[in-house]
C-alpha positions in Angstrom: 104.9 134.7 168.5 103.5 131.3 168.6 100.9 130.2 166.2 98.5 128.8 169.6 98.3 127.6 172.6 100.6 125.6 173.9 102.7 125.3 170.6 106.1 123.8 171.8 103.8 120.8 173.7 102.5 119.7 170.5 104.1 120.8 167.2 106.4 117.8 166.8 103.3 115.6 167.1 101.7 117.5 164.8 104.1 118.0 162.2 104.7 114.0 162.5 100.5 113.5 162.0 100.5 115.9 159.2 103.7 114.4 157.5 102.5 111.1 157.5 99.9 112.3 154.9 102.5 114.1 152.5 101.8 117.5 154.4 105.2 119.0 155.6 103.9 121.1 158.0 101.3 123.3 159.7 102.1 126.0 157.2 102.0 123.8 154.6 98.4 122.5 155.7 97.1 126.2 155.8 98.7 126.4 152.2 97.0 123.3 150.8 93.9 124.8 152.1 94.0 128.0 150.4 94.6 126.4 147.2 91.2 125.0 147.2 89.9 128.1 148.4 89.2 126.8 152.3 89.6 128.7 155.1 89.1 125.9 158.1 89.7 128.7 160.9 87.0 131.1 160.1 85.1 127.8 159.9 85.6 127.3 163.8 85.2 130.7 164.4 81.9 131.2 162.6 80.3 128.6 164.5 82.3 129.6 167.9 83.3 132.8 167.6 85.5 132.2 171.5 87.0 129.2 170.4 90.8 129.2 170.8 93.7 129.7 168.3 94.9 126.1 168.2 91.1 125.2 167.5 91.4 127.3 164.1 94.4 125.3 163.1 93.4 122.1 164.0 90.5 122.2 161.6 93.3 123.5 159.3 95.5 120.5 159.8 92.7 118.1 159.9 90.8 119.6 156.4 94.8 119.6 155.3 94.9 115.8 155.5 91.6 115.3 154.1 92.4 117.2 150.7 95.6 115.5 150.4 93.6 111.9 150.9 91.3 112.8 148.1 88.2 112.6 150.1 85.5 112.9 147.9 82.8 112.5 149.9 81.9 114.5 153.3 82.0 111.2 155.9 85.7 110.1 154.2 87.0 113.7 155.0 84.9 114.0 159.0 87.0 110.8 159.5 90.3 112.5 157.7 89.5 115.7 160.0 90.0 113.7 162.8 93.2 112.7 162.5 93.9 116.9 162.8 92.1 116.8 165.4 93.8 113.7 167.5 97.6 115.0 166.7 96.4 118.7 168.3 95.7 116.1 172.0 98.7 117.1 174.1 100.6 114.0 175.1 99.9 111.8 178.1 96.5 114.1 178.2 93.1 112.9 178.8 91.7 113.9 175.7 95.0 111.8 174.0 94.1 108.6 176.4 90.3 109.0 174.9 91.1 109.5 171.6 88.9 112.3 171.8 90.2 113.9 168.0 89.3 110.3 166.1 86.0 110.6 168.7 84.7 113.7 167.0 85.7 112.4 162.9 83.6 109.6 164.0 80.9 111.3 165.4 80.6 113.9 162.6 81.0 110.7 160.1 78.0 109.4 161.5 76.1 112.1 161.6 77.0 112.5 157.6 75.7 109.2 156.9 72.1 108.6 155.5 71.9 106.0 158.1 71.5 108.0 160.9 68.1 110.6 160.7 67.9 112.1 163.9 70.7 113.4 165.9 70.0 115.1 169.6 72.0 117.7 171.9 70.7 116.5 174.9 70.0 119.2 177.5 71.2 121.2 174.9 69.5 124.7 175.4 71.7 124.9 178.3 74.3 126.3 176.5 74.5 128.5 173.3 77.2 126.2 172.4 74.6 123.6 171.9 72.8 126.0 169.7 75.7 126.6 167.9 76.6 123.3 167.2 72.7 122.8 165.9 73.5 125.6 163.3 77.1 124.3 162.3 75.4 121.1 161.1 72.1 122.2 159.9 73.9 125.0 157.7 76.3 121.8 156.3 75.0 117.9 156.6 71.5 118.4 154.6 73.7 119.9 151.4 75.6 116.4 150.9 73.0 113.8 152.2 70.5 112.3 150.4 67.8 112.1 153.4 67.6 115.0 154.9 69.8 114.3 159.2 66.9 116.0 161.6 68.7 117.9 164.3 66.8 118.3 167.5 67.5 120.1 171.4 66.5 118.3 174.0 66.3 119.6 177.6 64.6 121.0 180.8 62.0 124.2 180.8 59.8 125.0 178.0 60.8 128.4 178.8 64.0 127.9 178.2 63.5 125.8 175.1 61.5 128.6 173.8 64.0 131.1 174.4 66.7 129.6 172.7 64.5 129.0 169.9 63.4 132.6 169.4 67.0 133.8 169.8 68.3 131.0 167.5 65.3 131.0 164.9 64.9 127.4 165.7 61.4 126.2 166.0 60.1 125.8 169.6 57.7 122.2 170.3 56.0 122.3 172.8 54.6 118.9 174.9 52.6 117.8 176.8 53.2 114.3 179.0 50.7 111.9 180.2 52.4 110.7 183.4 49.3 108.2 183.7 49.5 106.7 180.1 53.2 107.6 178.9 51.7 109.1 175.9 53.6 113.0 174.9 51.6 115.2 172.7 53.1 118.1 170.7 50.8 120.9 171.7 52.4 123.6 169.7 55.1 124.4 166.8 56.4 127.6 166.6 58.9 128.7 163.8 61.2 131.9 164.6 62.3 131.7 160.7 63.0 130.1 158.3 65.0 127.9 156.2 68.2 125.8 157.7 67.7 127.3 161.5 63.8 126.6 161.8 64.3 122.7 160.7 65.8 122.8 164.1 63.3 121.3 166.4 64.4 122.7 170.7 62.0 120.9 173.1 61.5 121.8 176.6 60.7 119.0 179.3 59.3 118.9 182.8 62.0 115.9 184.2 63.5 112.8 183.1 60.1 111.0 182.1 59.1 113.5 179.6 62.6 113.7 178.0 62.9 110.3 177.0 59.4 110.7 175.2 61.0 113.0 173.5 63.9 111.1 172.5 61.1 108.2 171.4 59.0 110.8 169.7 61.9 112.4 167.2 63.2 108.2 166.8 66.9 109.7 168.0 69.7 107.7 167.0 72.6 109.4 168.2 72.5 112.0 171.0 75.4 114.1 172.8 75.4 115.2 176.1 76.3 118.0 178.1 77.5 118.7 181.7 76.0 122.1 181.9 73.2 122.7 184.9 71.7 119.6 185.1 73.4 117.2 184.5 72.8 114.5 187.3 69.0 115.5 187.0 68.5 115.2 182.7 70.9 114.5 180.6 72.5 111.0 181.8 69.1 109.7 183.2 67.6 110.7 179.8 70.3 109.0 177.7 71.2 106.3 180.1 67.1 105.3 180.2 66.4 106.2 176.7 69.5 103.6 175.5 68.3 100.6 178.0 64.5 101.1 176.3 65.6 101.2 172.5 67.9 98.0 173.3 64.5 96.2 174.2 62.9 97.3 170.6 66.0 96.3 169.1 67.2 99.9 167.4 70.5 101.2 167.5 71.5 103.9 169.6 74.8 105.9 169.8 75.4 107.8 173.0 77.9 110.3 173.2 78.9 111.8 176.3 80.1 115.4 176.3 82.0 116.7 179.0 84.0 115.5 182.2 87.8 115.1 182.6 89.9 115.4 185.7 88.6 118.3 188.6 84.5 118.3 187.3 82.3 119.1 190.2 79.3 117.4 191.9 81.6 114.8 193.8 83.6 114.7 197.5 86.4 112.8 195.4 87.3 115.7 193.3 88.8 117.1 196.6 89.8 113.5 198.1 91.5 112.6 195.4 92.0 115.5 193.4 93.2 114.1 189.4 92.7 110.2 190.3 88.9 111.2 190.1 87.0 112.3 187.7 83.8 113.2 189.3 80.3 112.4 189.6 79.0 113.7 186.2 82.1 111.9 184.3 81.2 108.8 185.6 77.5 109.3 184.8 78.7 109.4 181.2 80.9 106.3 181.6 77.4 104.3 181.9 75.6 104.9 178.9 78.2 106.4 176.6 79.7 105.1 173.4 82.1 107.4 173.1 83.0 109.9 175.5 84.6 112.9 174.8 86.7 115.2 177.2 86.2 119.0 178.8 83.2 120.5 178.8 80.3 121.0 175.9 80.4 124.4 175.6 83.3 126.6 177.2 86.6 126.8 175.4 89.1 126.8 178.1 87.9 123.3 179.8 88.1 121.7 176.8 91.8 123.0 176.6 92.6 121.9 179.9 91.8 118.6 178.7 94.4 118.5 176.5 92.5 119.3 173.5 92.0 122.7 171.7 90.1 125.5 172.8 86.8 124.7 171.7 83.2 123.7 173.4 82.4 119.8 172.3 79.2 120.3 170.9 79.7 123.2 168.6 83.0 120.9 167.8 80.6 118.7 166.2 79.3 121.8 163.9 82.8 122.8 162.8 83.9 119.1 161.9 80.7 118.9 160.0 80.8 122.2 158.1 84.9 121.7 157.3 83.8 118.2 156.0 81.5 119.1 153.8 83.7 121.5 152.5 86.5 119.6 151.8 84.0 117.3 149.2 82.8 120.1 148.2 86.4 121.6 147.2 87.0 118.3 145.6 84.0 117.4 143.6 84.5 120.6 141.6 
């Protein structure tokens, strides 16, 4: 039986990836990992418990390659991690052609840095995927930083945002916007716990206007998106008006877009043209994104038709931040 999906498609690349780095094989890789007591796939399964099989291992390769490098500290080994990641991109993919495995080392490097201080799902609440991203990193990045990273959801309905919080434990703001002056007041905090899930902050906003106050309120400098229920109504306008306003205060801003690949919805061409478009919401993310990544931000299978494993984008950014940090944790000792 084959280790996961689609296993004759990519084992030679992966073998080649891993070898490169003194790691013989994928067995090998799981091997190296045991020995310094990490266990990479129950890592993508405790923050996505649907993710795939070939997500499991991929984090196994990757976290493979990191110990083998040495990498002492947690934004060496997200980096190392995504060289796992990239070789598991299925050849001639679009997830290989967006380098979407180095994309997520990056992104996870990033948020591992003390430079960056606020990182936002955008239209996160969506999804539980975005809330199981938010956990992934807050259970991980504050234990190896030295300023603490704030984590934040950001998207339409206060009701929403309130329910996610309360089934999350994350702590629910709620706002209030001043479409006359611009000004956004926090009008109430509510905390359903506490410790590591209740420093999450989930906002809920009324349209575009309110959500990039938001996104000015919490100083966000890195946000991923999502191309969940709204996307051609939130998340892109927020990002894509948020990044044009900090660039005229002069702060940096990192904009990642989740989601998209060939056959997404919300445009004529995806019939038209079938594969030669990819759609309206993938081309929203082409005009404000830094990086963009491929498949959708939460479900497993999209992802995987990508050409990349079986796991939603944004709780992808939890599991490369949680096997990081345990890789310098494994080697500090």
């Amino acid at each position: 039986m084959e280790l996961f999906e689609s296993y004759q498609r990519r084992i030679k690349k992966i073998n080649a990836a891993l070898s490169e780095h003194g790691v013989r094989n994928i067995e090998e890789a799981k091997a190296i990992c045991e020995r310094y007591g990490l266990d990479p796939y129950a890592t993508a399964r405790e923050v996505q418990p649907i993710c795939f099989e070939d997500a499991g291992w991929a984090y196994t390769a990757g976290s493979a390659i990191a110990l083998t490098q040495g990498c002492a500290s947690a934004a060496d080994a997200a980096k190392a991690i995504g060289l796992g990641l990239q070789a598991f991109c299925v050849p001639g993919s679009v997830a290989e052609d967006r380098k979407v495995g180095l994309g997520h080392g990056n992104l996870a490097a990033m948020l591992l840095s003390d430079e960056t201080e606020c990182f936002a799902f955008l239209a996160g609440h969506e999804s539980f995927a975005a809330a199981e991203g938010a956990i992934g990193i807050a259970r991980s990045a504050n234990t190896v930083r030295t300023k603490p990273l704030r984590v934040i959801l950001n998207g339409l309905g206060k009701d929403a945002a309130q329910i996610i919080s309360r089934i999350n434990g994350f702590t629910y703001c709620k706002t209030a916007f001043d479409y006359y002056t611009g000004a956004l007041k926090i009008t109430e905090e509510l905390a359903y716990s506490k410790g590591e899930r209740a420093a999450v902050r989930c906002y809920g906003a009324d349209d575009v206007r309110e959500g990039v106050a938001i996104m000015h309120h919490e100083n966000v400098d890195i946000s991923i998106t999502g191309n969940s229920t709204n996307p051609t109504r939130f998340q892109h306008p927020v990002a894509g008006t948020y990044k044009k306003e900090r660039q005229e205060l002069g702060r940096k801003y990192f904009s990642v877009a989740s989601g998209g690949g060939t056959g997404r919805t919300l445009h004529p061409d995806n019939m038209a043209a079938g594969p030669a478009s990819y759609g309206m919401t993938d081309t929203m993310g082409r005009m404000h994104s830094d990086a963009q990544f491929a498949g959708s931000s939460s479900v497993p299978a999209h992802v995987e038709m990508m050409g990349f494993i079986g796991m939603g984008n944004n709780p992808m950014v939890g599991a490369t931040v949680a096997c990081a940090v345990a890789v310098a944790k494994a080697l500090s000792k």
